[in-house]
Legacy VTK file of the C-alpha trace (Angstrom):
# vtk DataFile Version 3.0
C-alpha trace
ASCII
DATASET POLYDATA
POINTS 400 float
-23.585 -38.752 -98.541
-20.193 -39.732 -99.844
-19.304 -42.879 -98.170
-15.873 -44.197 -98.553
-15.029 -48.078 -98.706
-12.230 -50.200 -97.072
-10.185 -50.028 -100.117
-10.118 -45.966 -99.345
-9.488 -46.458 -95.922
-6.118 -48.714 -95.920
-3.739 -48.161 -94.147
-1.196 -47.661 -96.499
-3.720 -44.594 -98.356
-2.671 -42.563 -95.343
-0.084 -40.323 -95.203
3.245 -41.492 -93.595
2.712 -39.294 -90.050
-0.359 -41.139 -89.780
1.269 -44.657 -90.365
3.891 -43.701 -88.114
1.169 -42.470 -85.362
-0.924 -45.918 -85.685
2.473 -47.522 -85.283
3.692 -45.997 -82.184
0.542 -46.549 -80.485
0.308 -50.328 -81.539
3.565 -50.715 -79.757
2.025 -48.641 -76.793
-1.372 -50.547 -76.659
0.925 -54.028 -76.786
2.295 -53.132 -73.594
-0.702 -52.366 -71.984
-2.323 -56.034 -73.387
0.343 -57.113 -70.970
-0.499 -55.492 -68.115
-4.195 -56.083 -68.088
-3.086 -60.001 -67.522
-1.941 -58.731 -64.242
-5.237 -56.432 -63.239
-8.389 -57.429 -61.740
-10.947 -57.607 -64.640
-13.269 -55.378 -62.441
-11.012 -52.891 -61.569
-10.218 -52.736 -65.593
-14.490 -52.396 -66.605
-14.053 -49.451 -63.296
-11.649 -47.879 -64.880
-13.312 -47.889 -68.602
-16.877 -46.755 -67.219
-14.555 -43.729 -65.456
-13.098 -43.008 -68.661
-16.788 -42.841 -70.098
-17.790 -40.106 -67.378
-15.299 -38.041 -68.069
-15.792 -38.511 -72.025
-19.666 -37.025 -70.970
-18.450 -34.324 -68.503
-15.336 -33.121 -70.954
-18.312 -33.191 -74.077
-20.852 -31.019 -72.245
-17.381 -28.642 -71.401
-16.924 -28.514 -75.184
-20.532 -27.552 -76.220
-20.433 -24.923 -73.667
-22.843 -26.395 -71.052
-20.787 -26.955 -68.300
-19.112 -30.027 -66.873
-22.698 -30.662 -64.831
-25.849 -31.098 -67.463
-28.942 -29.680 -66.345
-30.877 -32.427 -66.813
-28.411 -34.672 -64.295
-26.171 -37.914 -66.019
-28.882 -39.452 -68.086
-26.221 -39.609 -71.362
-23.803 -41.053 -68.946
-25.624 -44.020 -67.983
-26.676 -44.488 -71.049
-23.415 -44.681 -72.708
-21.866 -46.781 -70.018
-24.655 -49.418 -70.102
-24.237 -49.681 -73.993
-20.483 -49.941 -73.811
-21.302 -52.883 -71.684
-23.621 -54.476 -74.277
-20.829 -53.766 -76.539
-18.040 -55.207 -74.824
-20.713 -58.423 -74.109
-20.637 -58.958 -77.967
-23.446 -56.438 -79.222
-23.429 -56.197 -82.707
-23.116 -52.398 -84.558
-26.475 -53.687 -86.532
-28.141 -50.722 -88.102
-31.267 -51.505 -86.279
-28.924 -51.449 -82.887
-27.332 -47.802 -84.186
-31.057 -46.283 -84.624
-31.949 -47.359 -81.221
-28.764 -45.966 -79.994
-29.307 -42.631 -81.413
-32.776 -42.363 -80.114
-31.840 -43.686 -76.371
-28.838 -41.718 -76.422
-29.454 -37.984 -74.925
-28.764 -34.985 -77.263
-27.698 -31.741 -76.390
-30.280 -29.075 -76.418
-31.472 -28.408 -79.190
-31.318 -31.912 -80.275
-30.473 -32.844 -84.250
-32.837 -34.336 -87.070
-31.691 -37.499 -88.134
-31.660 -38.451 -91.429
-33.658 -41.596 -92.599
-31.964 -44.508 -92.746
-29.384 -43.407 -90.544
-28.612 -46.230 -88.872
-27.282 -48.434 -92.183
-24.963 -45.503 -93.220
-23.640 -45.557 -89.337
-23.338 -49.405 -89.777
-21.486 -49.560 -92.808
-19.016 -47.029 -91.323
-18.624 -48.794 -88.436
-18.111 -52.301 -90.568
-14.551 -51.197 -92.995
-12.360 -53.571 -93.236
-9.223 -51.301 -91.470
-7.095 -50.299 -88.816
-9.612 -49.824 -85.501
-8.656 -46.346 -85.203
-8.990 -45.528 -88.954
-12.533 -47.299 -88.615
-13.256 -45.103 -85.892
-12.275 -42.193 -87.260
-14.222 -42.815 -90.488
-17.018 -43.786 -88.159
-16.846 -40.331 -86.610
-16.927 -38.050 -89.780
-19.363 -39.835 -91.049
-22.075 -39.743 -88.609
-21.091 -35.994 -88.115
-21.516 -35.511 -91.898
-24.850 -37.415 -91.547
-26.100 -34.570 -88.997
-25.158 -31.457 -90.811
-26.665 -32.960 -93.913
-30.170 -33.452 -91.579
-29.669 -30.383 -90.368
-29.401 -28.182 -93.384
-32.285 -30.028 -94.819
-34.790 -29.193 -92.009
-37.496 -27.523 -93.131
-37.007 -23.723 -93.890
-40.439 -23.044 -92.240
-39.203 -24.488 -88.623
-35.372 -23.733 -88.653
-33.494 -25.154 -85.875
-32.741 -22.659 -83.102
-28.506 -22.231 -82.581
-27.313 -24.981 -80.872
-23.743 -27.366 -80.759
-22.345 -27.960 -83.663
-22.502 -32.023 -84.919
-18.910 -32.458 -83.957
-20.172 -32.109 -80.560
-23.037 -33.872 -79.830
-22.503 -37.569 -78.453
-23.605 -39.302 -80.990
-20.604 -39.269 -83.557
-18.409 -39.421 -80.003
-20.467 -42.970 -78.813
-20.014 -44.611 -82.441
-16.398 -43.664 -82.131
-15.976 -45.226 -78.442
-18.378 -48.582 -79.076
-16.096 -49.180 -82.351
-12.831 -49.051 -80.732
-14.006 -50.746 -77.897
-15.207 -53.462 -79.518
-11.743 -54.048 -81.673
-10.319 -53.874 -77.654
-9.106 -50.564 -77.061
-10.113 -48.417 -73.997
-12.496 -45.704 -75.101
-11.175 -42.629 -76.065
-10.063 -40.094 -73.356
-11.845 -37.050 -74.513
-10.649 -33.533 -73.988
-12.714 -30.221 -74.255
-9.891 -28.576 -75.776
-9.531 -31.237 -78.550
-12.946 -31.491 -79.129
-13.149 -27.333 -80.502
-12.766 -27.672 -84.311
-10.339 -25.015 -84.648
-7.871 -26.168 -81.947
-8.123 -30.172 -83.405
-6.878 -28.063 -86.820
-4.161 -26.510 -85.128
-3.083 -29.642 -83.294
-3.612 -31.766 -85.964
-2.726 -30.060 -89.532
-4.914 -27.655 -91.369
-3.677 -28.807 -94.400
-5.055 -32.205 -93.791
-8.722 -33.519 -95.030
-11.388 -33.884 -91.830
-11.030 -37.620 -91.637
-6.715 -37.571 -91.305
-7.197 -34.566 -89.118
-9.951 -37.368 -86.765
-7.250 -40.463 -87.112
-4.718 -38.236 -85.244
-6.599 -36.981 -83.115
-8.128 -40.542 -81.875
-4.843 -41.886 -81.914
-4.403 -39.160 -79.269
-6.725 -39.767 -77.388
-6.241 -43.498 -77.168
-2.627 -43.392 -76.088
-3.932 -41.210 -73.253
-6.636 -43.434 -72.279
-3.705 -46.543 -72.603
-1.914 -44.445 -70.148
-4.223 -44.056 -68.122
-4.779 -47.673 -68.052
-1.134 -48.478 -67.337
-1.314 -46.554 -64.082
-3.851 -48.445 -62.578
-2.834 -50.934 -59.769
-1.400 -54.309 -60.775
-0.327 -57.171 -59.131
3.372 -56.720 -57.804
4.575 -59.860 -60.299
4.044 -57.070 -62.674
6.484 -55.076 -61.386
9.414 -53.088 -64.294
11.905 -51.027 -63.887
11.860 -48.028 -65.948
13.988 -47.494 -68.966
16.607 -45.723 -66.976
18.757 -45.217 -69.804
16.126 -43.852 -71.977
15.214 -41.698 -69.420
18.208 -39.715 -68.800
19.276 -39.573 -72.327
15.816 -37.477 -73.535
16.485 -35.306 -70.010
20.203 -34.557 -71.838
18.657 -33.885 -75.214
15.989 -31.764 -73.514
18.130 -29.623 -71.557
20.566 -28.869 -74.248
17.695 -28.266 -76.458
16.035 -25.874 -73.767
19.377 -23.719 -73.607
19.988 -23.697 -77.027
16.638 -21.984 -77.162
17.155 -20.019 -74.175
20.224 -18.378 -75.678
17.841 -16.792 -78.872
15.248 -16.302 -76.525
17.357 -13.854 -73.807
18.404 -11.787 -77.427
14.512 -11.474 -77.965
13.684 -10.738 -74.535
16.063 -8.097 -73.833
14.860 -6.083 -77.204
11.482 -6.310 -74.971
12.852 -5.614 -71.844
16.889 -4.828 -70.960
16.792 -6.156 -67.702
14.952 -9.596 -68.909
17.111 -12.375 -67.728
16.889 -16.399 -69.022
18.090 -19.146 -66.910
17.741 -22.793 -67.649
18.276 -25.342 -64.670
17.479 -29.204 -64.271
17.235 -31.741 -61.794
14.989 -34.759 -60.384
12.392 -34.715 -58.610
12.747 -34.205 -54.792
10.124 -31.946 -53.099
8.807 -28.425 -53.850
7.818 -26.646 -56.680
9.105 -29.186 -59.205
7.561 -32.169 -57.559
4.232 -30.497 -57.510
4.337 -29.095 -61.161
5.207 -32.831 -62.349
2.438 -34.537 -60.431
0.077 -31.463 -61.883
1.359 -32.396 -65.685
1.225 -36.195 -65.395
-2.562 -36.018 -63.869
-3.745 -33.681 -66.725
-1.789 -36.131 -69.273
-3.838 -38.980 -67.691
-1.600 -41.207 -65.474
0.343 -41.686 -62.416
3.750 -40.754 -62.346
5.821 -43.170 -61.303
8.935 -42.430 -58.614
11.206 -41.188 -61.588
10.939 -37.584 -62.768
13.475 -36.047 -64.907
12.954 -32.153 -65.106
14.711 -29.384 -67.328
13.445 -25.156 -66.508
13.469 -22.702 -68.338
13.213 -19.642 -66.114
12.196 -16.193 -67.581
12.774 -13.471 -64.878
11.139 -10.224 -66.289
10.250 -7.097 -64.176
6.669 -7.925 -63.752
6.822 -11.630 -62.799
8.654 -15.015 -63.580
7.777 -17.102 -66.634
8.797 -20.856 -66.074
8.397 -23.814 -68.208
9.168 -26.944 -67.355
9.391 -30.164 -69.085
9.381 -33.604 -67.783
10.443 -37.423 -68.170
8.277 -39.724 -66.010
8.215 -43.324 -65.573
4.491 -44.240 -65.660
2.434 -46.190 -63.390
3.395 -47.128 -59.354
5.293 -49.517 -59.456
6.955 -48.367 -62.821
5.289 -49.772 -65.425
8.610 -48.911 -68.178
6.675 -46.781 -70.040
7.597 -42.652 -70.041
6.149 -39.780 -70.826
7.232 -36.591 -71.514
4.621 -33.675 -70.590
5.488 -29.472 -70.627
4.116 -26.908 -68.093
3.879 -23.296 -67.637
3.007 -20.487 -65.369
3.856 -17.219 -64.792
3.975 -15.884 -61.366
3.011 -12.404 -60.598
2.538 -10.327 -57.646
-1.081 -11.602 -57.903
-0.120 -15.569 -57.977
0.629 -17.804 -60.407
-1.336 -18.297 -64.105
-1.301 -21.401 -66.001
0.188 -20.495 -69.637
-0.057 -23.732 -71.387
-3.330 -25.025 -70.311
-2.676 -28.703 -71.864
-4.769 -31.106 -73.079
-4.784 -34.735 -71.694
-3.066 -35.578 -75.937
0.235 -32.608 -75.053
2.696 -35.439 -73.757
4.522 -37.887 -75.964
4.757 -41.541 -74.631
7.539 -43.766 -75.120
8.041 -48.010 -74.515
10.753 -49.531 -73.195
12.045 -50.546 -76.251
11.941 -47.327 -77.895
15.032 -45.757 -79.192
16.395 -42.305 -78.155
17.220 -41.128 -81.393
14.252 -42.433 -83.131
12.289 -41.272 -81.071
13.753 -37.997 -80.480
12.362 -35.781 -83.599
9.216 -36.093 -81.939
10.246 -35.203 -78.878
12.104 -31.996 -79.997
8.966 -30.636 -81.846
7.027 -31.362 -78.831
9.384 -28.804 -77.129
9.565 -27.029 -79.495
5.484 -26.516 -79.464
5.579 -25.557 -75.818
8.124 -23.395 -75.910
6.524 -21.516 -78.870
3.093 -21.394 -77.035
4.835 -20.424 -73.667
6.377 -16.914 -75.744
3.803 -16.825 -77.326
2.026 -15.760 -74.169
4.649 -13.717 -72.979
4.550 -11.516 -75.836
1.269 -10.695 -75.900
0.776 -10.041 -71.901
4.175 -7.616 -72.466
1.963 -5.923 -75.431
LINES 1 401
400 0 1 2 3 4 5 6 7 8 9 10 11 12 13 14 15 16 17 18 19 20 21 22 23 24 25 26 27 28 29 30 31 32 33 34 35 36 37 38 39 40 41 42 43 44 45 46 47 48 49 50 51 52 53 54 55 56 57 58 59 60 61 62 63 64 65 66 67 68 69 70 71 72 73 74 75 76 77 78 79 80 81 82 83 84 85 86 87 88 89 90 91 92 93 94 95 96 97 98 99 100 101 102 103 104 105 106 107 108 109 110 111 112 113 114 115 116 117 118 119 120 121 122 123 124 125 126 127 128 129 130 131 132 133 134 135 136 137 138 139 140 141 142 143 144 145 146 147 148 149 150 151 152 153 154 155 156 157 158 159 160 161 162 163 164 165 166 167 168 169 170 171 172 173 174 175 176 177 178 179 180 181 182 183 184 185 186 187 188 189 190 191 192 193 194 195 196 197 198 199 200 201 202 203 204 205 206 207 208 209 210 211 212 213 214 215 216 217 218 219 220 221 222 223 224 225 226 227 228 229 230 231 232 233 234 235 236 237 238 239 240 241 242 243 244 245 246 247 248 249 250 251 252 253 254 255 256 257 258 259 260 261 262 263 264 265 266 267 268 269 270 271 272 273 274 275 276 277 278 279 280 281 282 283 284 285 286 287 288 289 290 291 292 293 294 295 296 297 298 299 300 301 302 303 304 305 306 307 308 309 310 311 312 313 314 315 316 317 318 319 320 321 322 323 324 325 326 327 328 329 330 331 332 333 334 335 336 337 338 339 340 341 342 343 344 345 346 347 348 349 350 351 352 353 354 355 356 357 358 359 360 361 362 363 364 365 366 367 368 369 370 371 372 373 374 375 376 377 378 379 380 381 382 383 384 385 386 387 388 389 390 391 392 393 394 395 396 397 398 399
């Protein structure tokens, strides 16, 4: 196995999006290092061991097995009482590692591990680099470590089809005991990050396995730091959102939308004459908008604070309504000066209303207080531009 050393894993070896990435979410995880002073230490171990059940149920989702495991929540309690030991000052000894991979439940058909697994799994979890890097590395590594085992079983009794090693919880655990023991939250897994093919898309094709898992960690982290922004804090803790922040994204994003809109009516027309685009904006009040943001900020993880800023697109076609909408939120009640920025979809039909996006918890882009509108802003844009790509996307093909 082809195991790569701290030197290989510096920062600076990484390309610049991934620098960039590590950076934003340093800022992010400083503000949340903030916060914690002001939460109850239990409510903060509640809130990891919550994030840990859902890392279980949203795994078993990405094998295929359902969010409720035949065999009941053995992995679960497992995981959470070893991310206990962990946070108590376990060491990631390889003796520790082999005893984790035997108490820790596989998926059915369980995995052959290869011998000595548990010093390979050590030394990855030991580089001398950024935590998320390390975890990433971490990650590939044990997966490469299964898929070596398993293509050396013996011929004579081959393994029957099972989950892939990307998603059994093994590789997942060593990711979520190494970050949590640099102090980050574990990761907030997501069964539609978890599917190879859509991490690729996400992520980069182009990119090697282990750049594609540091962005896609870094993901998942600033989700779980959102979600641990939102959780209750004593009122000295109290921040005003970035108001000016705020509205000046909502006026990029609404000029953006109906610069879009204006290509978009040519396109839909050629489809159907009488299609008609119509982009609108506003804050959030009651209604349809209120409940569309509330739906966008609980899939992206937190709890949206009283500011919204919204900008629709509205698609009126003959056989339904297409509407996207895209948000600014303060996070956390009280506002915690952190936003987000999160997209939704649907298309309503004489039958009700279909989601069109279907997000993961890592489709929102988080900004600090001290963030910058135009630096920021390139990131925002493309993260527009994404959902308004996916939301034709699924226009065209339900007109064809």
């Amino acid at each position: 196995m082809d195991i790569r050393h701290g030197g290989d894993l510096a920062l600076d070896r990484f390309p610049d999006s991934v620098r960039r990435r590590l950076a934003d979410l340093g800022r992010l995880r400083e503000v949340a290092i903030a916060r914690r002073r002001h939460q109850a230490a239990d409510r903060l171990d509640e809130a990891r061991d919550e994030l840990l059940r859902r890392h279980v149920r949203e795994l078993h989702l990405a094998a295929g097995h359902g969010a409720e495991p035949a065999g009941g929540w053995a992995d679960t309690a497992t995981l959470v009482a070893v991310a206990a030991e962990v946070r108590d000052g376990q060491r990631l000894s390889p003796e520790y590692l082999d005893d984790l991979a035997g108490r820790l439940p596989d998926l059915d058909p369980p995995l052959p591990r290869p011998e000595g697994f548990g010093e390979v799994l050590a030394a990855a979890a030991a580089v001398e680099t950024h935590p998320v890097i390390r975890a990433a590395h971490a990650f590939t590594t044990c997966i490469e470590g299964l898929r070596g085992a398993e293509h050396t079983s013996a011929p004579q009794h081959p393994l029957p089809a099972g989950p892939e090693p990307r998603l059994r919880p093994l590789p997942w655990a060593l990711a979520s005991l190494s970050l949590m023991r640099s102090g980050y939250p574990p990761p907030a897994l997501d069964h539609r990050l978890a599917e190879p093919q859509r991490a690729a898309e996400a992520f980069g094709p182009a990119e090697d396995p282990l750049t594609q898992a540091v962005h896609m960690f870094a993901e998942l982290e600033s989700a779980a730091l959102r979600c641990e922004l939102s959780r209750p804090a004593r009122p000295t803790d109290v921040r005003p959102g970035p108001l000016s922040l705020a509205t000046a994204l909502h006026r990029r994003i609404l000029d953006h939308l109906r610069n879009r809109c204006d290509s978009l009516s040519m396109v839909l027309r050629e489809l159907e004459p009488g299609a008609r685009a119509e982009v609108t904006a506003g804050t959030t009040g009651g209604g349809s908008a209120r409940e569309h943001c509330d739906s966008a900020a609980a899939r992206a993880l937190f709890t949206p604070g009283p500011g919204c800023w919204w900008s629709s697109a509205h698609l009126d076609l003959t056989g339904g309504v297409l509407r996207l909408l895209v948000s600014v939120h303060d996070v956390g009640t009280p506002p915690t000066g952190v936003l987000a920025v999160t997209a939704d979809a649907w298309l309503t039909t004489g039958t009700g209303a279909a989601d069109v996006l279907d997000p993961a918890c890592t489709d929102c882009v988080t900004l600090i207080p001290t963030d910058c509108a135009d630096e920021r802003w390139p990131q925002v844009e493309a993260f527009v531009d994404e959902a308004v790509t996916r939301t034709i996307g699924h226009l065209t093909s339900a007109l064809a």
